[in-house]
C-alpha positions as CSV (number, residue, x, y, z in Angstrom):
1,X,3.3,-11.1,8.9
2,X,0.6,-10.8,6.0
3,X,0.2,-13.4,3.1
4,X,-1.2,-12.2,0.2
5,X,-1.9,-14.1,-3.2
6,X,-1.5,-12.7,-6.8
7,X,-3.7,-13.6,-9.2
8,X,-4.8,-13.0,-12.7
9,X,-7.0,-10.6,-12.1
10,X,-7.5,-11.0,-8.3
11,X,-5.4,-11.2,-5.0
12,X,-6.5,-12.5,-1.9
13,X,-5.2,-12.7,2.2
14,X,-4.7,-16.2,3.3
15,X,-3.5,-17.1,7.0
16,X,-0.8,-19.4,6.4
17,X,2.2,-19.7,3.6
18,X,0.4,-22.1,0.7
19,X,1.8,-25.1,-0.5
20,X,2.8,-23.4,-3.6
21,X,2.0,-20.0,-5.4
22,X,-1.1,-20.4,-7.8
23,X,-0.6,-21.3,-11.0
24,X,-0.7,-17.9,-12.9
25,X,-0.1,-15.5,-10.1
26,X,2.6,-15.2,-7.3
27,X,2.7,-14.7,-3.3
28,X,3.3,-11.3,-1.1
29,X,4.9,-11.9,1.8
30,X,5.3,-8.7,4.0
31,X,6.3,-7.5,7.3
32,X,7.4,-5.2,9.8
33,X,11.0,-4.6,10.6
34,X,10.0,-5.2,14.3
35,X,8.7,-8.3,13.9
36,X,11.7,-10.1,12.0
37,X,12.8,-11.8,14.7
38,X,9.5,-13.0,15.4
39,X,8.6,-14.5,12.3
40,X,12.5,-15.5,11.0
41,X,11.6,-18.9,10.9
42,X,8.7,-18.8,9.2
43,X,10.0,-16.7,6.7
44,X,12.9,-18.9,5.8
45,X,10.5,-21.8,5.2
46,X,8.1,-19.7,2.8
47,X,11.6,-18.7,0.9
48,X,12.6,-22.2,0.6
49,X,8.8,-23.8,0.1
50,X,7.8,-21.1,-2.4
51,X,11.2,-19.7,-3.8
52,X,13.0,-23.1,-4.0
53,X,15.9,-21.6,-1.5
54,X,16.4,-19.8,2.1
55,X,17.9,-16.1,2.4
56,X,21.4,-16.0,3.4
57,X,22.2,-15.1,7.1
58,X,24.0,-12.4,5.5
59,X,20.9,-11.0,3.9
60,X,18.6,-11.7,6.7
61,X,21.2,-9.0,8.7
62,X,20.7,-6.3,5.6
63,X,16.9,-6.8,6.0
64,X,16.8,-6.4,9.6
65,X,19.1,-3.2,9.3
66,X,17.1,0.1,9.7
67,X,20.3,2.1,8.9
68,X,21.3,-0.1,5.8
69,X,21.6,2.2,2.6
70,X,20.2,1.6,-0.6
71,X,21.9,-1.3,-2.1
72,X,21.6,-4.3,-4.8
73,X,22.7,-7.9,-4.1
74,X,21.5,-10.8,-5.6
75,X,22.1,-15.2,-5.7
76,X,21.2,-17.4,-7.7
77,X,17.6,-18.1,-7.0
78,X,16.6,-14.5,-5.7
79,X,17.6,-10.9,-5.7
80,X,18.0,-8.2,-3.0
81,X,17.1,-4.5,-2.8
82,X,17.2,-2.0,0.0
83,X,15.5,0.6,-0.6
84,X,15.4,3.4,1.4
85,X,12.1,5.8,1.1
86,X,11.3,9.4,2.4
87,X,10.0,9.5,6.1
88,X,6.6,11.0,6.7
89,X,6.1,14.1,8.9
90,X,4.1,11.4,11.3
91,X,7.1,9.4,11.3
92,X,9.2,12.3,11.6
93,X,7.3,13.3,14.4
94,X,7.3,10.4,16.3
95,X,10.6,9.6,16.3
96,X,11.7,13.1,17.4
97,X,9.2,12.3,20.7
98,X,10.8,8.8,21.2
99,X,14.4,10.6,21.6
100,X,12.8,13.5,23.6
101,X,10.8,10.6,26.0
102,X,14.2,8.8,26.3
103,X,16.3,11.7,27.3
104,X,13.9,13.0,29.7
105,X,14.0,9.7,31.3
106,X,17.9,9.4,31.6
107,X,18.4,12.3,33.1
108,X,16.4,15.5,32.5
109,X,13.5,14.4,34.2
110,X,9.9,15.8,34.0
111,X,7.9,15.8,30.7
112,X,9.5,15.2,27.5
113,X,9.1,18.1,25.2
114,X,9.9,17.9,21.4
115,X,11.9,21.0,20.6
116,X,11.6,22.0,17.1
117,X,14.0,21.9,14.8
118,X,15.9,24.9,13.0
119,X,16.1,26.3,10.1
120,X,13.2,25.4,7.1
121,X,10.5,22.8,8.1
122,X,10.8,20.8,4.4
123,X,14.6,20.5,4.4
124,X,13.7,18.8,7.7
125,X,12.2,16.5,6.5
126,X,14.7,15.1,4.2
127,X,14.8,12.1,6.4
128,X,14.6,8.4,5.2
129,X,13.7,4.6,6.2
130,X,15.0,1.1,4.8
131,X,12.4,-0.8,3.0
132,X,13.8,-4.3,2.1
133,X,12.5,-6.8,-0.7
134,X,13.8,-10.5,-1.4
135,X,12.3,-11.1,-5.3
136,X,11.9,-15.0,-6.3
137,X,10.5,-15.6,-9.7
138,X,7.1,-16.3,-8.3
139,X,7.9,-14.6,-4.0
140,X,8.4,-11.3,-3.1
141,X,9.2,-11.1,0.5
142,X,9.1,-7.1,1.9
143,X,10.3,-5.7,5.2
144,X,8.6,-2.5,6.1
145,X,9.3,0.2,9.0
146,X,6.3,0.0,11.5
147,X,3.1,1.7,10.3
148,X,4.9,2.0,6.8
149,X,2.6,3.7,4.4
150,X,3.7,1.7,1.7
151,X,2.4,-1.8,1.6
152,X,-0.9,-0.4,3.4
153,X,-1.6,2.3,0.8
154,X,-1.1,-0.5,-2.2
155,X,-3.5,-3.3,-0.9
156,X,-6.0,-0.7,-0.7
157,X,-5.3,0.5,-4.4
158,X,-5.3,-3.4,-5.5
159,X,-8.4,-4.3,-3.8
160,X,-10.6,-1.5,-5.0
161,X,-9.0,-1.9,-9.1
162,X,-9.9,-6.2,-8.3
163,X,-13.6,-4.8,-7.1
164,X,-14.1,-1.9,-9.4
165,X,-12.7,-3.5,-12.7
166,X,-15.3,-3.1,-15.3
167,X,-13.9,-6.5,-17.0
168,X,-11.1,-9.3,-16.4
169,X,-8.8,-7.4,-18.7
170,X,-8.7,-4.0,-17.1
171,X,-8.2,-6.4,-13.7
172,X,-5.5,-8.1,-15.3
173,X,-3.6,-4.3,-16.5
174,X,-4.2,-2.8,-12.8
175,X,-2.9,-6.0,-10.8
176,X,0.9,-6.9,-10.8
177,X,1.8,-9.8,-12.9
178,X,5.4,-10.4,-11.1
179,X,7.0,-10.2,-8.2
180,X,9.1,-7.8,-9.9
181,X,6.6,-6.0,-11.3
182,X,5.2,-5.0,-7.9
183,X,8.7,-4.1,-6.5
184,X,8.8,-1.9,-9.1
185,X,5.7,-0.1,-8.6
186,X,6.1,0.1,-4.9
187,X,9.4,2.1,-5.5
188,X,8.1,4.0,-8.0
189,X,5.4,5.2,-5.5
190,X,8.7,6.0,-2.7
191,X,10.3,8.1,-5.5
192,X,7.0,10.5,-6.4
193,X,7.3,11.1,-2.6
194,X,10.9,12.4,-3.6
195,X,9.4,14.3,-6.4
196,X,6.6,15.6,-4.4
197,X,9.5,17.2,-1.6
198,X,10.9,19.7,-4.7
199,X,7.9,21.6,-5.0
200,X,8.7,22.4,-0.8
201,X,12.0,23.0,-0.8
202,X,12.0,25.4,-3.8
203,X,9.1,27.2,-2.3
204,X,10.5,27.8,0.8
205,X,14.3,28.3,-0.5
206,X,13.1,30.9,-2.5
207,X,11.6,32.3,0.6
208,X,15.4,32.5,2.1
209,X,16.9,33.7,-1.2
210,X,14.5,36.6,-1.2
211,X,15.7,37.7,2.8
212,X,19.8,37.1,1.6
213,X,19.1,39.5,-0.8
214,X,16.9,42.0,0.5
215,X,19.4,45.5,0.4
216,X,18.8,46.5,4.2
217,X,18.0,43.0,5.5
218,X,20.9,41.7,8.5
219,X,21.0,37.9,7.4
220,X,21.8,36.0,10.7
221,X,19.8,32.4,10.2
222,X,24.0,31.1,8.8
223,X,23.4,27.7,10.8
224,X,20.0,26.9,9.4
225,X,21.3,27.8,6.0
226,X,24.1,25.9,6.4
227,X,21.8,22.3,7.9
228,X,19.6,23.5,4.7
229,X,22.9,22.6,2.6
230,X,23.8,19.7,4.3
231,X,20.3,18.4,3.6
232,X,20.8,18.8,0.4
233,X,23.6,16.7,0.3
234,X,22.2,14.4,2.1
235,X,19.6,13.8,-0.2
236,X,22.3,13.8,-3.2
237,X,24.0,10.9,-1.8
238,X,20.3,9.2,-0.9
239,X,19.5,9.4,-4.4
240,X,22.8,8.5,-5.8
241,X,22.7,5.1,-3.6
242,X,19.1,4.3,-5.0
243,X,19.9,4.8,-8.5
244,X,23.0,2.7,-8.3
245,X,21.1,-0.1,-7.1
246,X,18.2,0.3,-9.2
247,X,20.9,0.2,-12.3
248,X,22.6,-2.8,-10.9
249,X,18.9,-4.6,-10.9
250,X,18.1,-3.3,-14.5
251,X,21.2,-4.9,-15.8
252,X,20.5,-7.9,-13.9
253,X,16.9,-7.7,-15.4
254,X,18.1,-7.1,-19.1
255,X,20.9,-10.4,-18.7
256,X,17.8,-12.8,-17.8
257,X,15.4,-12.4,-20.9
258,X,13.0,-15.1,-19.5
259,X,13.0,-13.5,-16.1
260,X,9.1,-13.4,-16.0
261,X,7.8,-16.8,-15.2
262,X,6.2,-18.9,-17.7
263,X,4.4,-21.5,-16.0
264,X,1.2,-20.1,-16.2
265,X,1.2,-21.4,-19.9
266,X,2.3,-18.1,-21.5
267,X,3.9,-17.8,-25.3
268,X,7.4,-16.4,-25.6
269,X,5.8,-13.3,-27.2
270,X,3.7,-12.3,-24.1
271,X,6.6,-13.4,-21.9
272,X,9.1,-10.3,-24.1
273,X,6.1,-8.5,-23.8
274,X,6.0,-8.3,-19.9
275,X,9.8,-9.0,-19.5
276,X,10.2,-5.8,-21.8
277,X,7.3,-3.8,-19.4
278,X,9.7,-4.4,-16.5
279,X,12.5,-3.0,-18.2
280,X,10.4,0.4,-19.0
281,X,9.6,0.7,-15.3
282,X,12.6,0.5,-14.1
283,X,14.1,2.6,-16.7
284,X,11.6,5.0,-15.5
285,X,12.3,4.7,-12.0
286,X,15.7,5.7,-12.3
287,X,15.2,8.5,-14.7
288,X,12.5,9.6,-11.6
289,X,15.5,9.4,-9.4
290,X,17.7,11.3,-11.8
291,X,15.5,14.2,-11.6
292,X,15.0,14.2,-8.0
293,X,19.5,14.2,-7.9
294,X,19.6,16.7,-10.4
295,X,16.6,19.1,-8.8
296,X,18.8,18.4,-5.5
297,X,22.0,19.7,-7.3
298,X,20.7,22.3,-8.8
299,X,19.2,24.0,-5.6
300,X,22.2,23.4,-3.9
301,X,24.4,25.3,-6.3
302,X,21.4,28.3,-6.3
303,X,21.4,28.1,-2.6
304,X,25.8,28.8,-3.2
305,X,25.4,31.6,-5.6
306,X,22.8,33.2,-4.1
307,X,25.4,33.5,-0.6
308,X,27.8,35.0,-3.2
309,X,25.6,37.5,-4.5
310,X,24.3,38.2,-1.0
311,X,28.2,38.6,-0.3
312,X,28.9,40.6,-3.4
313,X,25.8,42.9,-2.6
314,X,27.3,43.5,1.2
315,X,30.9,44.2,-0.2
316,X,29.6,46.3,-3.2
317,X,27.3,48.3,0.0
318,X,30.4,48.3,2.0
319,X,32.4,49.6,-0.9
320,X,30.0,52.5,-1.5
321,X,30.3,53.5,2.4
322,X,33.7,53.7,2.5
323,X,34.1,56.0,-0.8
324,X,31.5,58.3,0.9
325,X,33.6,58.7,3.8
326,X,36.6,58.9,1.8
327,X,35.0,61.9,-0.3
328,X,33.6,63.2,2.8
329,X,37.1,62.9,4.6
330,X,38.8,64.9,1.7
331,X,36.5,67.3,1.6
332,X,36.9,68.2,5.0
333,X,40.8,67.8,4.8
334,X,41.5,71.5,3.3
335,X,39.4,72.9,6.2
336,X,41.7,71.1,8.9
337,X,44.3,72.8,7.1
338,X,43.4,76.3,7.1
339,X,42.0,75.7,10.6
340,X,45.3,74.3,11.7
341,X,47.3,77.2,10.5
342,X,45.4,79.8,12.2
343,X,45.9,77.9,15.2
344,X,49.6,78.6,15.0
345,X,50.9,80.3,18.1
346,X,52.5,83.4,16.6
347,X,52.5,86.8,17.8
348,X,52.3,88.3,14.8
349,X,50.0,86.5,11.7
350,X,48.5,88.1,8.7
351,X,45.1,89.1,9.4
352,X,44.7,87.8,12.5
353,X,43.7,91.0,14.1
354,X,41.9,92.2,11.0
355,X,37.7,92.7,11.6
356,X,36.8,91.0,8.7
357,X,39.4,87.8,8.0
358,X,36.9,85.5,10.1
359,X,34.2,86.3,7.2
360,X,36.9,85.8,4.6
361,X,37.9,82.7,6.3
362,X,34.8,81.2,6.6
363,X,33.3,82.5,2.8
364,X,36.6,80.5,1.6
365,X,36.0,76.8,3.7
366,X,32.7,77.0,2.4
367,X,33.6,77.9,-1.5
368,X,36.5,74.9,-1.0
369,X,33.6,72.9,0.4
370,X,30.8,73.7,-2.9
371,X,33.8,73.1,-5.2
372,X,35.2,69.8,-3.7
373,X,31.3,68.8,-3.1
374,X,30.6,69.3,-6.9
375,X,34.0,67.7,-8.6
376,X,33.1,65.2,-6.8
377,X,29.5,64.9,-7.2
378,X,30.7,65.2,-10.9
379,X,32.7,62.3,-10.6
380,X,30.2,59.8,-8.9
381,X,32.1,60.3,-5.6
382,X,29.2,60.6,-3.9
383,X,26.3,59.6,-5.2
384,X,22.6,59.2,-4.1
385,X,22.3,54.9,-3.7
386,X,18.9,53.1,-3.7
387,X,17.6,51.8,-0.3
């Protein structure tokens, strides 16, 4: 469990949970998920020593959920948000050795090998983990996967702005002033991870619209294509669950006008000012989140017409076969016919024992065949396609 105080214009680690948060800054308490039950009590006692109450057993459970989805609840003292944030490939990777590690050991025996997965590397990793945060007015408690890149990646970014800040004011502007405040930047940073994924998955679904529509090209991949789709929707319904909770919190954040504290000796105008900065980042989080749901949508409904047109393209193909045949077939037809009545078993025929009549035959099947061949050459019967 790491303790971190907000200041100002500074932050600082400390060891144990203070007496109270300093006077114009707040307290950072985060965690991994693995070591809840480690530090429960602890925990509780922070909540109730610096947030003035204790999180409900109810919450504690959502917290200590990896498989909770995104979702918004909220008390009277403190709010809750799950949030759940896009897996990295180490992650990814990791996890995909932990299941190969534990089959081989019930069962299969000998050394676990990760098999790879099918279909397009990026809509594999459309994969996501539960972050949890517990906001007070002056606590923010966080519950992280292990090795979460998240809380690591901002202490680092906060202590080189506290070093590297020319003066207290450009501190002040680069340091979170509220525990909201730094929720908000935190899942701002998870949803440019989001945003990051669409440059991927275009890239390589273009790569896959390009081979469905290729003229001689025998598509076969129909199972990656289809986990390709179902990623998609997975990430749809990922999305949708993170901007419904995000809008729940933004109306919760625009009923409470003097959410941002105010002991730290601050006028009502400075307290609109950073109550009405809140706002705008969350407003702009969701709007990130709408256009990570409607990039989603949209490729899924290009992925669906570009099947239809690959489809289209194999009927239309098929189409053109088949009236070659057809032309081909009728062409032919006449000469079955005059063959056919040749082949009659009579005694006595007209011509039959004539020297010339096999000439005469055959000059007349081919002048059928020229005249057939050009009406309907004429009529696009048959007709030279494009490979």
């Amino acid at each position: 469990m790491h303790i971190i105080e907000f200041t100002a214009d500074s932050l600082r680690f400390v060891e144990t949970v203070p007496a109270q948060p300093p006077h114009d800054g707040f307290v950072w308490i985060y965690l991994d998920r693995d070591d809840l039950d480690l530090h429960q009590a602890a925990l509780q006692q922070a909540a109730l020593q610096l947030g003035g109450s204790q999180l409900l057993d109810l919450h504690g459970q959502d917290l200590a959920s990896a498989a909770h989805p995104s979702h918004y609840d909220y008390t009277s003292v403190y709010d809750l948000i799950i949030f759940r944030r896009l897996a990295t490939q180490a992650e990814t990777l990791a996890e995909e050795e932990h299941v190969a590690a534990v089959q081989a050991y019930h069962g299969q025996g000998g050394k676990a090998r990760t098999k790879a997965k099918p279909g397009l590397p990026a809509f594999n990793r459309i994969s996501s983990r539960a972050v949890g945060f517990v906001v007070y007015d002056r606590l923010l408690i966080s519950v992280h996967p292990r090795a979460c890149y998240t809380a690591k990646s901002f202490i680092e970014r906060f202590l080189a702005d506290a070093k590297f800040s020319v003066d207290a004011v450009s501190a002040r502007n680069r340091i979170p002033s509220s525990p909201a405040d730094l929720l908000l930047r935190m899942v701002n940073s998870m949803v440019d991870s989001y945003l990051d994924l669409r440059k991927d998955l275009t890239q390589q679904l273009d790569h896959w619209q390009i081979e469905l529509l290729k003229p001689a090209a025998r598509f076969t991949d129909w199972g990656a294509l289809m986990g390709a789709r179902s990623q998609l929707q997975v990430l749809e319904d990922l999305c949708d669950e993170q901007r419904d909770a995000m809008q729940e919190w933004l109306d919760s954040l625009r009923e409470q006008p003097q959410f941002a504290q105010t002991s730290a000796g601050l006028d009502n105008r400075a307290n609109q000012a950073q109550h009405d900065q809140l706002i705008a980042r969350a407003r702009d989080v969701i709007e990130h989140i709408e256009r990570v749901v409607h990039h989603a949508r949209r490729m899924e409904q290009s992925a669906e017409t570009v099947i239809q047109i690959h489809f289209s393209a194999q009927s239309h193909r098929t189409n053109d076969i088949m009236r070659t045949l057809t032309a081909l077939t009728a062409i032919f037809l006449p000469l079955n016919l005059i063959t056919g009545f040749f082949g009659m078993n009579f005694e006595f025929m007209p011509l039959l024992h004539h020297p010339t009549a096999f000439w005469w035959t055959v000059g007349l099947m081919l002048l059928i065949v020229l005249v057939t061949g050009l009406v309907f050459w004429r009529k696009r019967y048959i007709a030279r396609t494009g490979a």
